[in-house]
C-alpha positions, 0 to 999 in steps of 0.5 A: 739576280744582280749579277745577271742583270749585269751580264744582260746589259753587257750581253746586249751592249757587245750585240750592238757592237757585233752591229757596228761590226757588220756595218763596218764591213758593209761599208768596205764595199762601197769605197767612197763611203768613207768620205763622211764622218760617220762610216769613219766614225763606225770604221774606226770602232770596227777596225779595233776588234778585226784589225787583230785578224787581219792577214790569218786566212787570206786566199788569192785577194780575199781575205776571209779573216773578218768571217773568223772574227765574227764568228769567233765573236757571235760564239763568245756572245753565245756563251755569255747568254748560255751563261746567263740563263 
């Protein structure tokens, strides 16, 4: 029962983090962005996990790592909650 509760408040915490992920990448597009504290703030907590990434799938100019990286993420988020339940 504990040990359950426990696995939800991680479960959630890293749902939050796959948040800041896809706001980190949103922000990428927009160059400017990162003139402000903030975006540099969710830059900075992004680029911890999908720097690991960078460079694996890389076709012409587009690098299609971060897909890798969120999905490989969303999978390990899923077998948390199957765990869970």
């Amino acid at each position: 029962m504990i040990l359950g509760k426990a696995l939800l408040v991680i479960w959630f915490a890293l749902r939050i983090y796959f948040s800041i992920l896809v706001i980190g990448i949103i922000l990428t597009w927009f160059p400017r962005s990162f003139d402000y504290k903030l975006p540099r703030i969710i830059r900075k907590m992004s680029n911890w996990y999908l720097e690991r990434f960078t460079g694996i799938v890389v076709l012409g100019s587009i690098d299609f790592t971060t897909i890798i990286g969120l999905l490989l993420y969303e999978g390990v988020l899923d077998l948390l909650m199957i765990s869970i339940i």
